[in-house]
PADREN-943728 format. One record per residue: x, z, y of N, C-alpha, C in turn. Coordinates in pm, whole numbers, padded with zeros to 5 digits, always signed. Example, Ala and Ser with C-alpha at 12.3 -4.5 7.8 and 13.67 -1.06 7.14 Angstrom:
2
+01319+00780-00569+01230+00780-00450+01320+00780-00330
+01285+00708-00225+01367+00714-00106+01290+00787+00003
# end
This chain:
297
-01997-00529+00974-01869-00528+00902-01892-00486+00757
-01827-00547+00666-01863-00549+00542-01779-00416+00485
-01816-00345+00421-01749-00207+00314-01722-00210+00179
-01573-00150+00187-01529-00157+00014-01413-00050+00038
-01500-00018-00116-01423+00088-00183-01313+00044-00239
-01178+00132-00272-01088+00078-00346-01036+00210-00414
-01092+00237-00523-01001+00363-00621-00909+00312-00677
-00827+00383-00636-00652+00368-00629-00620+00286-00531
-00528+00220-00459-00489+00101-00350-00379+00182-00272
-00342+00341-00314-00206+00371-00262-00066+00321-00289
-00071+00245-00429+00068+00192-00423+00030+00050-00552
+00186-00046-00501+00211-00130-00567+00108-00237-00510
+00040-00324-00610-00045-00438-00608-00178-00388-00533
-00199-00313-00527-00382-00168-00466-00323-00194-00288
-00161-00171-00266-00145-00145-00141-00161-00324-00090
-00123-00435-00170-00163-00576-00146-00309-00596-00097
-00408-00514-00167-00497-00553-00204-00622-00517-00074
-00554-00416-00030-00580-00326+00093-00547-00379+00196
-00445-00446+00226-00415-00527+00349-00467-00655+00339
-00524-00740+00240-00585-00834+00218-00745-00833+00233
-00802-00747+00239-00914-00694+00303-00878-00647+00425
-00828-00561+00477-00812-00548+00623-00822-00686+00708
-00731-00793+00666-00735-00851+00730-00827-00981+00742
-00913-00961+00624-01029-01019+00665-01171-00959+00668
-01154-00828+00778-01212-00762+00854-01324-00643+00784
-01231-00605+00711-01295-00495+00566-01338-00359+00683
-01420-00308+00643-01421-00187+00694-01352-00129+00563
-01219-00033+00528-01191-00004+00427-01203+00124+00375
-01244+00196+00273-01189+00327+00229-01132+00316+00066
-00950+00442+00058-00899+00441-00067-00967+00533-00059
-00995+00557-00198-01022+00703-00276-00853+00743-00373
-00838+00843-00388-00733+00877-00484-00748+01048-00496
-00636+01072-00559-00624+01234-00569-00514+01261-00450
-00513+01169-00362-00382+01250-00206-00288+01241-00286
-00226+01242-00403-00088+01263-00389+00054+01168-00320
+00016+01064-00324+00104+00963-00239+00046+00902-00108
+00137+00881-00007+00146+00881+00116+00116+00710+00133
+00014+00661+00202-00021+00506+00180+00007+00438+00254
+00061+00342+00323+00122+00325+00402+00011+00264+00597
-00134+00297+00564-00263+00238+00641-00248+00294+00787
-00195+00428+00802-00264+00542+00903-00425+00561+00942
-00464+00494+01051-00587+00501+01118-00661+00355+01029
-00587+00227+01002-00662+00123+00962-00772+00167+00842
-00718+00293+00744-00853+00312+00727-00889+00447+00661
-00991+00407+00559-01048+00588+00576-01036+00560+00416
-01002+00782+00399-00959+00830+00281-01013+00958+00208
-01061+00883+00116-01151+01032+00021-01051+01074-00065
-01005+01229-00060-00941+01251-00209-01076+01313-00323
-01046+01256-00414-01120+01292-00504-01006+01241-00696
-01116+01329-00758-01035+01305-00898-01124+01229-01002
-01055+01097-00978-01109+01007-01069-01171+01031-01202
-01123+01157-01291-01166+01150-01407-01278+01323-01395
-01257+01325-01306-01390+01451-01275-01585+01342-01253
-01618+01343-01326-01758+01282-01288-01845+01338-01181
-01825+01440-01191-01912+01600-01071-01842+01561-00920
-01715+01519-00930-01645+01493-00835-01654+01395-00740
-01642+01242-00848-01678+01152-00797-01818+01160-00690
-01924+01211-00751-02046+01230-00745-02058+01304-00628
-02024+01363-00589-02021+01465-00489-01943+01415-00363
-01836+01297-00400-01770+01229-00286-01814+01112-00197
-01922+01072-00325-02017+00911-00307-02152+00942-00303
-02216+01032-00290-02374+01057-00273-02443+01003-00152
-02391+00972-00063-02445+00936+00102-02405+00780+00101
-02301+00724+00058-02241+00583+00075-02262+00473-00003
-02275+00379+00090-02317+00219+00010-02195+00140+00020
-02179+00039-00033-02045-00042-00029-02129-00170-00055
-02017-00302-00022-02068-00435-00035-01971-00455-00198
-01889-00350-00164-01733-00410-00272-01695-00306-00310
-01694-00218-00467-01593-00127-00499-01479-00212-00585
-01393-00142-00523-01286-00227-00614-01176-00118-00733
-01188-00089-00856-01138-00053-00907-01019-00059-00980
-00899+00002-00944-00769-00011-00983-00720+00115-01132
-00825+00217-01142-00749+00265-01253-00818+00309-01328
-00924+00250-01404-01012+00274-01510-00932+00226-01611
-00926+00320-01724-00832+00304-01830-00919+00336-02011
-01038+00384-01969-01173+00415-02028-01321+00337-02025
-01371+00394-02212-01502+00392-02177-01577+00450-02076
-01498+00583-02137-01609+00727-02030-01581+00684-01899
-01469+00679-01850-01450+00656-01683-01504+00514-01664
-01554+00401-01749-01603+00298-01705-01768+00376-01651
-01814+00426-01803-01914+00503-01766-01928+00604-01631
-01877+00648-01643-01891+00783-01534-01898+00682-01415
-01833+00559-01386-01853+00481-01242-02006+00422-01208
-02008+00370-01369-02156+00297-01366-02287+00430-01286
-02233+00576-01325-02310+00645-01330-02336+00687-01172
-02206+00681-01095-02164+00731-00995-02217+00620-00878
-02211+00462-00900-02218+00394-00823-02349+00291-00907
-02418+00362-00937-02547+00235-00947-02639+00257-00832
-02677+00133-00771-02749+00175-00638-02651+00214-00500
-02514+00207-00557-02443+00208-00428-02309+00118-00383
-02365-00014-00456-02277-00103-00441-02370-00221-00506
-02269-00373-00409-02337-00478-00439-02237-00534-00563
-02167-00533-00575-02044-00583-00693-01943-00476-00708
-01867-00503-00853-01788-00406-00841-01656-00481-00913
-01564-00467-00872-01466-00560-00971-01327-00471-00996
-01321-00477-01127-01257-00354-01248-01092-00470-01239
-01024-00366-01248-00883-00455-01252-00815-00421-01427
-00880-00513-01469-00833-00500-01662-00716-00548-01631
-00684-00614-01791-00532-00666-01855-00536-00752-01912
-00428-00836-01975-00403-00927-02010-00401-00830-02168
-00403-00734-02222-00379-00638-02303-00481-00657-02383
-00634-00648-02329-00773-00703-02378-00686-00826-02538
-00600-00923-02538-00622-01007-02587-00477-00924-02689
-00480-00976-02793-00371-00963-02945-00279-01045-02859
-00120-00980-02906-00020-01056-02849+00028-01175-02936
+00039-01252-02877+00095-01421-02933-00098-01449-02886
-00053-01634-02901-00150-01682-02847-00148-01834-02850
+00005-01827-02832+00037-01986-02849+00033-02045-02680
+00125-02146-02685+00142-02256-02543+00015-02239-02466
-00073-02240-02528-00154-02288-02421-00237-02152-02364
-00246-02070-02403-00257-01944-02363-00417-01871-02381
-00415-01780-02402-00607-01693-02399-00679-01713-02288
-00751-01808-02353-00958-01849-02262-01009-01692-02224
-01087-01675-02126-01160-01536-02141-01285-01550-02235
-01269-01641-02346-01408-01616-02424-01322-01611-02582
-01168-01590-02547-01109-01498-02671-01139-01364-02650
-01208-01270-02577-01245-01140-02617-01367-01138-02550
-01473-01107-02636-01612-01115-02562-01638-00987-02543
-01669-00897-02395-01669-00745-02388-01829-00741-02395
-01900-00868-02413-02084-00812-02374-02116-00804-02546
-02012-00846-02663-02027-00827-02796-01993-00728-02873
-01847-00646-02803-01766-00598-02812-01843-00447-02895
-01786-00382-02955-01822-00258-03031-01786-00131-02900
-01931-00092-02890-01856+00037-02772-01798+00149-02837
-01730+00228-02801-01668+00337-02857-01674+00436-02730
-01779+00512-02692-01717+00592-02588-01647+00686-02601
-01535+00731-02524-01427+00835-02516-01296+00818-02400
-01243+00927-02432-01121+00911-02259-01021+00829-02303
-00945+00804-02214-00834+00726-02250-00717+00802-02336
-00704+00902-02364-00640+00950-02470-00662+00959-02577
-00821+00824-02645-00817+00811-02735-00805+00678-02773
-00736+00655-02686-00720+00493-02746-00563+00433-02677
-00509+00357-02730-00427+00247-02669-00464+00178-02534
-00333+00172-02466-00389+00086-02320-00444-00022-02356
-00462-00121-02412-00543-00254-02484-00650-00232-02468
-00657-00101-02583-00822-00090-02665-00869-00047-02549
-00807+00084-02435-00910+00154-02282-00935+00012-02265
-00857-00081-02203-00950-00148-02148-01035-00258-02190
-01010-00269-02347-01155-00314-02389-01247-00285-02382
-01287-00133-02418-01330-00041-02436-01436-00019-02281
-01320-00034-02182-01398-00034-01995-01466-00134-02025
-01422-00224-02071-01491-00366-02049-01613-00362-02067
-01615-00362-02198-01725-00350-02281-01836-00251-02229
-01761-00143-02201-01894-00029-02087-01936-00091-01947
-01860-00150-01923-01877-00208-01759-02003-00340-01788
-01977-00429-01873-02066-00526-01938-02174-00519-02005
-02185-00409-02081-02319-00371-02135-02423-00285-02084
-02342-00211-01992-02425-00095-01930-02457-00085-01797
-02354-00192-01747-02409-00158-01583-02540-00250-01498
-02591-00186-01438-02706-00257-01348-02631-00357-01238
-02522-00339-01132-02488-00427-01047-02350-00532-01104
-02340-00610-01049-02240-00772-01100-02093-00668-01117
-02077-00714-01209-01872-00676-01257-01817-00819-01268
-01699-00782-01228-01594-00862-01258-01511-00845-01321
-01411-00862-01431-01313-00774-01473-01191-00895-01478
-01080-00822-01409-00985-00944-01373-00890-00924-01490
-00795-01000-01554-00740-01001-01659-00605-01066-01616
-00521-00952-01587-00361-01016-01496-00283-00990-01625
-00199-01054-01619-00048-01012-01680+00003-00908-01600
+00163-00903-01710+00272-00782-01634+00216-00841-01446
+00230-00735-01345+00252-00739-01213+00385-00752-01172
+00478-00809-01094+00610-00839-01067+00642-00802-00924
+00675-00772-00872+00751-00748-00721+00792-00623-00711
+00878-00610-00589+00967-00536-00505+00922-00397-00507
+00779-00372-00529+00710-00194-00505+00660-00183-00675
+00701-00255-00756+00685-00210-00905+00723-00112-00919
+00661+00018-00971+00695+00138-00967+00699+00132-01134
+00709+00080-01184+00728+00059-01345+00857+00032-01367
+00911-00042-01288+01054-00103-01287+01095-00205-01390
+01015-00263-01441+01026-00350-01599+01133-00447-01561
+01096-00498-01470+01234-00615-01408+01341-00564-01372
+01334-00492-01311+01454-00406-01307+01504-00340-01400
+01441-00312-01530+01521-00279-01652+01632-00381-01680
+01572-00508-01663+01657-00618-01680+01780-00648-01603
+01785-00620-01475+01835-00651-01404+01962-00569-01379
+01915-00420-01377+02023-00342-01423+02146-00354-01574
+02066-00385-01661+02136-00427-01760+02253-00534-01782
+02192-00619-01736+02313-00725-01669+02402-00697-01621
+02342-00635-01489+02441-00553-01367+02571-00484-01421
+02537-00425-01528+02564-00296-01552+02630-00343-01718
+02619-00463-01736+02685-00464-01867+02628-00392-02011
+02523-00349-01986+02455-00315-02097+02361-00389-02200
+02347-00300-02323+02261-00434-02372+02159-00441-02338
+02110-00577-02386+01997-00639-02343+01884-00704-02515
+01769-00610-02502+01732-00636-02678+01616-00730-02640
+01561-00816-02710+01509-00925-02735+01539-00981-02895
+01420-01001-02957+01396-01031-03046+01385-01179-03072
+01313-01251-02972+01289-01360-02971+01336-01418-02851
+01415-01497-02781+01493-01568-02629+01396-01683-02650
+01259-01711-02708+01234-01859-02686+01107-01784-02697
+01072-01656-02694+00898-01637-02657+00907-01598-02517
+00750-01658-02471+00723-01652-02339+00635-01561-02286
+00664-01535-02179+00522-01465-02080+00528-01541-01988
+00401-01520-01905+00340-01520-01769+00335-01427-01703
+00344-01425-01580+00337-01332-01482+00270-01302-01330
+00246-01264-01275+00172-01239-01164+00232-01175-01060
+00282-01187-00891+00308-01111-00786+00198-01025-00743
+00299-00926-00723+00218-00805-00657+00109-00861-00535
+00190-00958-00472+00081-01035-00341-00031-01115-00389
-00015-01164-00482-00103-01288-00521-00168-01185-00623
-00158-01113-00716-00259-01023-00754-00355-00955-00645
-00319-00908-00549-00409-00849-00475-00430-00890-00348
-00417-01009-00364-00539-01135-00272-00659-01202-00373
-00565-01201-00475-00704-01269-00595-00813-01157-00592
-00767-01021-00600-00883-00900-00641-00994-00949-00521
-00911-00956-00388-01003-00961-00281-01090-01096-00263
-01031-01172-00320-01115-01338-00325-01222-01312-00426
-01189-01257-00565-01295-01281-00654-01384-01183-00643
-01356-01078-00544-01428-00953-00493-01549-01027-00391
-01553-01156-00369-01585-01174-00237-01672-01323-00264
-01656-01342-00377-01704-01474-00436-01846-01430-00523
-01904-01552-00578-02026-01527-00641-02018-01470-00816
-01885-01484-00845-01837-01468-01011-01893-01336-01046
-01902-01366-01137-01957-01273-01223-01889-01255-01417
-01840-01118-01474-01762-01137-01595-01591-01158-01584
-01542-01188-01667-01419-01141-01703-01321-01273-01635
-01269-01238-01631-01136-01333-01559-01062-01331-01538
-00939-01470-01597-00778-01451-01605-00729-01481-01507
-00622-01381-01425-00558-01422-01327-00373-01452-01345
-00308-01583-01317-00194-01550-01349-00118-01654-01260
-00018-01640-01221+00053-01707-01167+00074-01818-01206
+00107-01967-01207+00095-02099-01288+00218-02096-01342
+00235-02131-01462+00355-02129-01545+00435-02051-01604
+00514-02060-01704+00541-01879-01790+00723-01901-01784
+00800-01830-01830+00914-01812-01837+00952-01762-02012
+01014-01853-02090+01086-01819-02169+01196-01646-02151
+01180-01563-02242+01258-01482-02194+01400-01490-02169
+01475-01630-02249+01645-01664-02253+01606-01698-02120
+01510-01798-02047+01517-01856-01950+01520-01753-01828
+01433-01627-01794+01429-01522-01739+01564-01455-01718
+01641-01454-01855+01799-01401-01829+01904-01476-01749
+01868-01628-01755+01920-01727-01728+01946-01731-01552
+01810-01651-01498+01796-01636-01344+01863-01538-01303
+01808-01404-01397+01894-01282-01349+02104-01292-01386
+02099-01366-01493+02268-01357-01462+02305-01487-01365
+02267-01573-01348+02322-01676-01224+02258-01600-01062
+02161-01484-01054+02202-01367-00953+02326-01276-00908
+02320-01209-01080+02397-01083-01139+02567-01146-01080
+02573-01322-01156+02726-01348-01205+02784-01298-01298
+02686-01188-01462+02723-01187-01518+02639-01221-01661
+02733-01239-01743+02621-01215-01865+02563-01142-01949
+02451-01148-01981+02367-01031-02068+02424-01065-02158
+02452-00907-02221+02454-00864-02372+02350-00867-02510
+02327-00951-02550+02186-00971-02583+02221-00899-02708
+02115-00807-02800+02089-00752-02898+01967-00778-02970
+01907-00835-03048+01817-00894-03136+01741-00740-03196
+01666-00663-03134+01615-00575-03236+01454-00505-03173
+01347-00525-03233+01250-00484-03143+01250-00410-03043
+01085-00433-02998+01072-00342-02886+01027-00196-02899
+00987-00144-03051+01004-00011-03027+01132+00078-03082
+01222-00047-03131+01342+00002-03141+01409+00039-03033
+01404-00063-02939+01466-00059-02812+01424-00012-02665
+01285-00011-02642+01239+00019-02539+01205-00084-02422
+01302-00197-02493+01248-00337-02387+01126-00373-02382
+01089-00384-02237+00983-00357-02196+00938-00501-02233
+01018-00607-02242+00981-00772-02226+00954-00819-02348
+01007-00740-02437+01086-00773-02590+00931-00816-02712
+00903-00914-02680+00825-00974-02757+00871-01066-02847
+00781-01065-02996+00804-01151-03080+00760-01305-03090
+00662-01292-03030+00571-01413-03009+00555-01471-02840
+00529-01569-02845+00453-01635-02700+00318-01597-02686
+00316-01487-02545+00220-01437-02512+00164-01440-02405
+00071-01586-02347+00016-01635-02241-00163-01637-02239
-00209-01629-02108-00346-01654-02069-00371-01777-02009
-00459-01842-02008-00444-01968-01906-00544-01876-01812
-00546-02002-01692-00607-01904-01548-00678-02016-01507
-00748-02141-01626-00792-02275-01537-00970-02234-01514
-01009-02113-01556-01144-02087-01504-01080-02048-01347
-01033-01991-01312-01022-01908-01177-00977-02012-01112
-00892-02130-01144-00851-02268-01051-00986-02354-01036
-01060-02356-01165-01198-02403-01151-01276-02353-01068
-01269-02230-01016-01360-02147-00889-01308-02172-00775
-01171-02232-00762-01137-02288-00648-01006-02179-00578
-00922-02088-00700-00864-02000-00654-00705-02104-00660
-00641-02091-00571-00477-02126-00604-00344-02082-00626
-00284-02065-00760-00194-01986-00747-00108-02057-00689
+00029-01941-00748+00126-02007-00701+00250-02024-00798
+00293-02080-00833+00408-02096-00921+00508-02044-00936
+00545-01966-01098+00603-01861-01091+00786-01920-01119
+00785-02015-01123+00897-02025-01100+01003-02059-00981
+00897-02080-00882+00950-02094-00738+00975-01970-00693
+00890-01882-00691+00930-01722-00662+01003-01647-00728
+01012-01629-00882+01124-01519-00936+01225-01558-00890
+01305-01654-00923+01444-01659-00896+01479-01580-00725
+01389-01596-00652+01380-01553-00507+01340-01375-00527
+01282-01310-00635+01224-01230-00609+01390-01120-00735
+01419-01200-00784+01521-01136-00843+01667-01109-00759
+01663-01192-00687+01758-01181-00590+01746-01090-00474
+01605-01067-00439+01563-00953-00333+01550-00789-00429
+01584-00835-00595+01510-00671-00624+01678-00639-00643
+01757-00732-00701+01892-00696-00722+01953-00600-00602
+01923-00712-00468+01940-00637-00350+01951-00523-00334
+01805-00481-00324+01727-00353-00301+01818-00238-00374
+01812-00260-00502+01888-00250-00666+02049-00233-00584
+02103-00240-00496+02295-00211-00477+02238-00137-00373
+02125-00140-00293+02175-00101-00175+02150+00091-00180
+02115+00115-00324+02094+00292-00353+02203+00339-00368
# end
């Protein structure tokens, strides 16, 4: 039976990602710091440990080999480092869950190649993630994970994550707003994103975890959503209309509120033979189940 690690996999897209290995016959262990309750029981086994302690790590992984670590919350050079340090010689692959963040926002229709940010060229900077922007950490991982490590990386490159256990609530910022008659800020109603399900993110981790790839890679659901068009779903849910207000996003706090069209394409990962799924068949379905969820508190 094959073994993989998964630091972090207690909640959101990690808990996808965990049952998607289980069920194709993972021997599994999360690592985390215990503080949230996971939903596995006996299916599998659990180290607490503290990710950004190196002594720690080290002391939790000294005896164990893995076929698969799978990393959910490296946000650093140093913690890219400290893994390389922790797991060389005790794993056959390791695959880092980056961002779509790696790339400058806007991009244009057709969206960022993974050879718009090269992490094996990249300038290292080591330091914690409190010295940098979420972008730059995970350039920054990248770039440590790519230059320095001895066994195969992967580094997956998702957009925003979307579904029902988003503990971010970004869609649901939206959704409430509507609901609720409040405004709604957007700068631009004709720039786009892409997006990714919590399910289909963490079946991809486990496919490309499991495949021969090697290096950076965009994962995204097929097709993007205009943000007018996005409102367009949530008020023919809601039945009402958004209040729209024109004023940035650090004016406002909108989480969506981009100026530009900001897409990845994902035709290397369709070229490996991965299939998404189309994001416009599911939101409209997935806005209607969060609205739900969303009355029934």
């Amino acid at each position: 039976m094959k073994k993989a690690l998964v630091l972090g996999g207690t909640r959101f897209f990690g808990v996808q990602l965990v049952e998607s290995l289980l069920k194709q016959g993972f021997d599994v262990t999360i690592a985390s710091r215990g503080n949230l309750v996971d939903p596995f029981r006996d299916k599998v086994s659990r180290v607490k440990v503290d990710r950004l302690d190196v002594g720690d790590m080290q002391k939790n992984f000294v005896d164990t080999e893995w076929d698969i670590v799978f990393d959910q919350i490296c946000y650093s050079s140093q913690e890219a480092i400290d893994s390389i340090d922790v797991f060389t010689g005790k794993t056959k692959k390791y695959v880092f869950t980056s961002s779509k963040s790696v790339y400058e926002q806007a991009g244009g229709d057709k969206g960022f190649t993974e050879e718009d940010f090269n992490p094996f060229e990249y300038k290292l900077n080591v330091g914690p993630k409190e010295n940098f922007s979420y972008g730059e950490g995970k350039r920054q991982a990248e770039a440590a994970f790519f230059q320095r490590s001895s066994f195969p990386v992967v580094a997956v490159r998702f957009p925003i994550v979307i579904g029902l256990n988003d503990y971010t609530e970004r869609l649901n910022y939206y959704i409430r707003k509507v609901r609720d008659q409040e405004d709604v800020h957007f700068v631009n109603l004709d720039a786009a994103m892409d997006f990714i399900s919590e399910e289909e993110a963490g079946d991809f981790l486990a496919w490309i975890g499991q495949s021969d790839f090697e290096g950076p890679i965009n994962a995204t659901s097929n097709g993007h959503v205009k943000m007018g068009e996005l409102l367009e779903y949530i008020e023919e849910k809601v039945g009402k209309s958004a209040k729209v207000v024109a004023t940035t996003e650090k004016e406002s706090g909108s989480p969506y509120n981009i100026s530009e069209t900001w897409l990845i394409s994902n035709e290397k990962a369709k070229a490996h033979g991965y299939e998404f799924e189309n994001l416009k068949e599911y939101l409209p379905g997935l806005i209607s189940d969060a609205l739900a969820k969303m009355n029934e508190k």
